[in-house]
C-alpha positions in Angstrom: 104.8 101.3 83.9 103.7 104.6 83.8 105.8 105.7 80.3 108.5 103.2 78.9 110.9 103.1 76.5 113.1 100.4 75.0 115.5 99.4 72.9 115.8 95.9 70.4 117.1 93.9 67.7 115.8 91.2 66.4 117.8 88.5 63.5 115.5 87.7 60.9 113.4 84.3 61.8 115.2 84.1 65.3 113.1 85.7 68.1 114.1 85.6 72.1 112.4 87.9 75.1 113.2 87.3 78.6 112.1 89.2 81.5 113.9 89.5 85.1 111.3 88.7 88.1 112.9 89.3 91.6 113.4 85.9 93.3 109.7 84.7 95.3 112.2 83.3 98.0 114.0 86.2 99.1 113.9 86.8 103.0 113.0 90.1 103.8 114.0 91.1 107.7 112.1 94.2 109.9 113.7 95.6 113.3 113.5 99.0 114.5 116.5 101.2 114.4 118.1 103.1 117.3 115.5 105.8 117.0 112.6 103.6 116.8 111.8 103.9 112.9 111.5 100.6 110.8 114.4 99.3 108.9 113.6 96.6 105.6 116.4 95.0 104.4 117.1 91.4 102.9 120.3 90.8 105.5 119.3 90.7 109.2 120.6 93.5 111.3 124.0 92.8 112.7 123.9 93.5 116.3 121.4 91.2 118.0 118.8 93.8 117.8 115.5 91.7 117.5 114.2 91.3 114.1 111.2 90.0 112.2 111.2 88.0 109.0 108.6 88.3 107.1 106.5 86.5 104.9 105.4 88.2 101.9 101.9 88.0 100.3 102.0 86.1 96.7 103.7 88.4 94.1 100.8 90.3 91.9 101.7 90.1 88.1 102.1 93.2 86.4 100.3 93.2 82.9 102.4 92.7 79.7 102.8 96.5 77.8 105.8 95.7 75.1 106.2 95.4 71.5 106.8 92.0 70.3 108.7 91.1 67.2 107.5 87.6 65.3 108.4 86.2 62.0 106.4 86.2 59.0 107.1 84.6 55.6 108.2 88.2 54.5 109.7 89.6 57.4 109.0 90.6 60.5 106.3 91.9 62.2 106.2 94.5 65.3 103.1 93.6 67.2 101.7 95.7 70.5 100.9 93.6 73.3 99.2 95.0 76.0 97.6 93.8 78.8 96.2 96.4 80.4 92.8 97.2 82.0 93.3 100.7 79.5 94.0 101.5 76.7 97.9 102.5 75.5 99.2 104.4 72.8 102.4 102.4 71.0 105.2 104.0 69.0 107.9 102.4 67.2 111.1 102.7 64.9 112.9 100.2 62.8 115.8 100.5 61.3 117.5 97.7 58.9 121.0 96.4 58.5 120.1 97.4 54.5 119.7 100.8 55.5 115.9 101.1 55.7 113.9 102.7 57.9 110.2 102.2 59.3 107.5 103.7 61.8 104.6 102.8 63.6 102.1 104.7 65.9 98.5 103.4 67.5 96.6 103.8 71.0 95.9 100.3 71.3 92.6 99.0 73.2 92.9 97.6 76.7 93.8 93.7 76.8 94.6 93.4 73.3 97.0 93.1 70.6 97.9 95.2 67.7 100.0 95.1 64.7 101.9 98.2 64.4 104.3 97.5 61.6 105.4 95.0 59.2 109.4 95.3 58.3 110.6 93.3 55.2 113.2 91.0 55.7 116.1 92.7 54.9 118.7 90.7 52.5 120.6 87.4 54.0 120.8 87.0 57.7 120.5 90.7 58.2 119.2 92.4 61.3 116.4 94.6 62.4 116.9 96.7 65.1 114.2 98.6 66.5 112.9 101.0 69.7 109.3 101.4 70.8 108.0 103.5 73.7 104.6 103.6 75.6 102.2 106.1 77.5 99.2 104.7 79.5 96.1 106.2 78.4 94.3 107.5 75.5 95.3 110.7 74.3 91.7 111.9 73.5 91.2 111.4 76.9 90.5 114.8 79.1 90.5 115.5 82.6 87.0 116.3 84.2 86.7 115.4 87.8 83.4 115.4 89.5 84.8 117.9 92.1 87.8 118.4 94.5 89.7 115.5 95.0 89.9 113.6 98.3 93.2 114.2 100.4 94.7 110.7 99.8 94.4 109.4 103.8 91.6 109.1 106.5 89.3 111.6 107.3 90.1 114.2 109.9 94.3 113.4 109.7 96.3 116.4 108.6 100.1 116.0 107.6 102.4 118.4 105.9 103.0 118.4 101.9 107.0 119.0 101.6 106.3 119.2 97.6 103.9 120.8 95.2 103.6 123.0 92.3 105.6 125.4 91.8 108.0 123.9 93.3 110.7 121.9 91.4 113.0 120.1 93.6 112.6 116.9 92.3 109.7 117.3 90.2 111.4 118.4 87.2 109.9 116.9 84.4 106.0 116.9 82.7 105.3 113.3 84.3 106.0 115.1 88.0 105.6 118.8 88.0 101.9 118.6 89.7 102.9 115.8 91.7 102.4 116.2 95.4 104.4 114.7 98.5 102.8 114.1 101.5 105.3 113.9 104.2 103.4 110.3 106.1 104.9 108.1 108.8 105.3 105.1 107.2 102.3 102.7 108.2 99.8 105.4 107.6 96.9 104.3 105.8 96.5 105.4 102.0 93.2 106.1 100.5 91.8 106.5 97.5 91.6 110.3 96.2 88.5 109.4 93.2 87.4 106.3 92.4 88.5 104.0 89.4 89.2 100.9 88.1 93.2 99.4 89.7 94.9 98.6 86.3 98.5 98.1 88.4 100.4 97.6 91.4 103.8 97.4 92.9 104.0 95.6 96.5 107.1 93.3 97.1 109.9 96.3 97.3 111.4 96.9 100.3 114.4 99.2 99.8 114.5 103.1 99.8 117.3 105.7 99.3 118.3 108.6 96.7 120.6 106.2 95.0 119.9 105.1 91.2 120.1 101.5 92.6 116.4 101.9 93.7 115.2 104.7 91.3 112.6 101.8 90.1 111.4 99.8 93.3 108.8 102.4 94.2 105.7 100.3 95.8 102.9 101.6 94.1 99.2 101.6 93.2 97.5 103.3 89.7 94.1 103.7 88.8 92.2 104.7 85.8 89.9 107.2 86.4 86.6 107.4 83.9 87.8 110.1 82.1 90.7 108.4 81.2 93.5 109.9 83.4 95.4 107.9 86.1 96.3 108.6 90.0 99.4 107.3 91.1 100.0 106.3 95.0 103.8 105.8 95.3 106.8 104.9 97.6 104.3 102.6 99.4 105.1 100.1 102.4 106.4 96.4 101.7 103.2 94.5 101.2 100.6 96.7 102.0 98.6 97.1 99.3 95.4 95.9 100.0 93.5 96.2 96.2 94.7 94.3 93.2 94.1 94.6 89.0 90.7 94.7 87.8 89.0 95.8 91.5 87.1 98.9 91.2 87.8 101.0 94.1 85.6 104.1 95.4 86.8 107.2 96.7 87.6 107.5 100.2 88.4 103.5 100.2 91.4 102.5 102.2 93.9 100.7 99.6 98.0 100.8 101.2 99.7 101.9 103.7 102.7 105.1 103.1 106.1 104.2 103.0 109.2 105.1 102.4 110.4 102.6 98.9 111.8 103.5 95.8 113.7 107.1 95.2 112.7 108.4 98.8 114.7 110.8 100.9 112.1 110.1 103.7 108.4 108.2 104.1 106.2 110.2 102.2 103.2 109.5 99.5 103.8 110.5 96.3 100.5 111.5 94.3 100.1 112.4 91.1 97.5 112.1 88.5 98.2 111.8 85.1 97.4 111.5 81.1 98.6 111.1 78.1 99.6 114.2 76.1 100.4 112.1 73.1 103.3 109.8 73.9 104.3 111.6 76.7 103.2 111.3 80.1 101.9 114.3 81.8 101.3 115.3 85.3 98.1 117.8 85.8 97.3 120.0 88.6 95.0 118.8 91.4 93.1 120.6 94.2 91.7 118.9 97.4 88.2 118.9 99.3 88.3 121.6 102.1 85.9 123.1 104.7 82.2 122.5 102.9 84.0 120.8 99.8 85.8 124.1 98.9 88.8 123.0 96.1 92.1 123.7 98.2 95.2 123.8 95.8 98.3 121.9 97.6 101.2 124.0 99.0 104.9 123.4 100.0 105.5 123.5 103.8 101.2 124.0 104.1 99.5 121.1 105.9 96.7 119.5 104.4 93.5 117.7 106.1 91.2 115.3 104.5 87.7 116.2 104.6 
């Protein structure tokens, strides 16, 4: 939910939105593999190696961010809904089976709705069509820590970053160039880097692989910092997340375990902090708390110790 785009049409007077939610009742099976690491999957394993079926905490809504089309006597109007703990900025394009063309921009305020544009009806039965994108965040909003950030795991632990600035590997674009993987057994306990305010989570995903399958079914946390940027923990364990929307959490707090869901090649924590750089999400460098709080800028192949 960190930057979205979509695509829609919309008849005149005749208005439909549906949304896919995973099934509650899926069974979800854990056994260790032949080298001892943990295996998720939704089939149990099929040689009679013991397995565990697990029950799953109740699924934690995600807040509504879309644009909503509704009918008005003269047309239609294009209306940002967000339900976010923070604000987001909204743009959108129409275009009209008449040939027309309209646009719509706004950073709308957290849990609230805004209009963004109203489309005349376009002659007959004709059809609107439209796209709309999002960023979390305001765009004013500039990044001012207090200070070093916390390594993201319990004091005194020390485990290898296998990603970081400069390096590109798989952190090609703005939204992940300063992201940093942590290489983490998976079960190792996630902290808070800087406290904030938890405006989202991801927790029921279970699968992991470099397939497009499960690009999107990273577990994850995000909180809003007070400057208006956002951390993101990522590729978290099956139903570990231990904070939920609207909980203010401090730094240092313990808040998920790592994992290994979502586009993973292996269990790692994905961390990145972000804002918005005007409809576009983007990632911003970091440093860590060292020896006597000294900033330490995170490496490739370098290991890194919370302090």
């Amino acid at each position: 939910m960190i930057q979205q785009w979509h695509l829609g049409a919309v008849v005149v007077l005749v208005m439909c939105s549906l949304a896919a939610v995973p099934g509650s009742a899926q069974p979800v099976y854990r056994y260790r593999d032949a080298q001892g690491q943990w295996v998720y999957t939704d089939r149990p394993p099929a040689s009679r190696r013991p397995a565990e079926t697990l029950t799953l905490a109740a699924t934690v809504a995600s807040p509504r961010i879309l644009v909503e089309p509704r009918s008005g006597a003269n047309g239609i109007t294009l209306v940002a809904v967000n339900e976010c703990r923070c604000a987001v900025e909204f743009g959108v394009k129409t275009r009209s089976s008449d040939g027309s063309e309209h646009a719509g921009r706004a950073v709308v305020a957290p849990r609230s709705e805004q209009v963004l544009i109203e489309v005349p009806a376009p002659p007959g039965t004709g059809e609107i069509r439209f796209d709309y994108g999002y960023v979390i965040g305001d765009p004013a909003a500039n990044h001012a820590p207090p200070g070093p950030y916390r390594a993201p795991f319990a004091l005194a632990q020390s485990y290898t970053v296998t990603q970081a600035a400069p390096d590109q590997l798989t952190h090609k674009d703005a939204g992940s160039r300063h992201a940093v993987d942590i290489a983490m057994p998976v079960g190792s306990a996630v902290h808070a880097a800087r406290e904030g305010l938890v405006i989202n989570v991801a927790h029921r995903f279970f699968r992991g692989g470099t397939t497009q399958e499960v690009r999107d079914e990273a577990n994850f946390v995000q909180v809003l910092h007070d400057d208006g940027t956002t951390a993101v923990y990522a590729h978290l364990q099956l139903d570990t997340v231990r904070v939920r929307p609207g909980q203010r959490v401090q730094r240092g707090e313990y808040i998920a375990n790592s994992g290994n869901t979502g586009y993973s090649s292996g269990p790692h924590l994905h961390f990145v902090v972000l804002r918005n750089a005007g409809l576009r999400s983007e990632s911003l460098p970091v440093t860590f708390a060292g020896p006597g709080g000294v900033g330490v800028a995170p490496r490739s192949s370098a290991s890194l110790t919370a302090y």
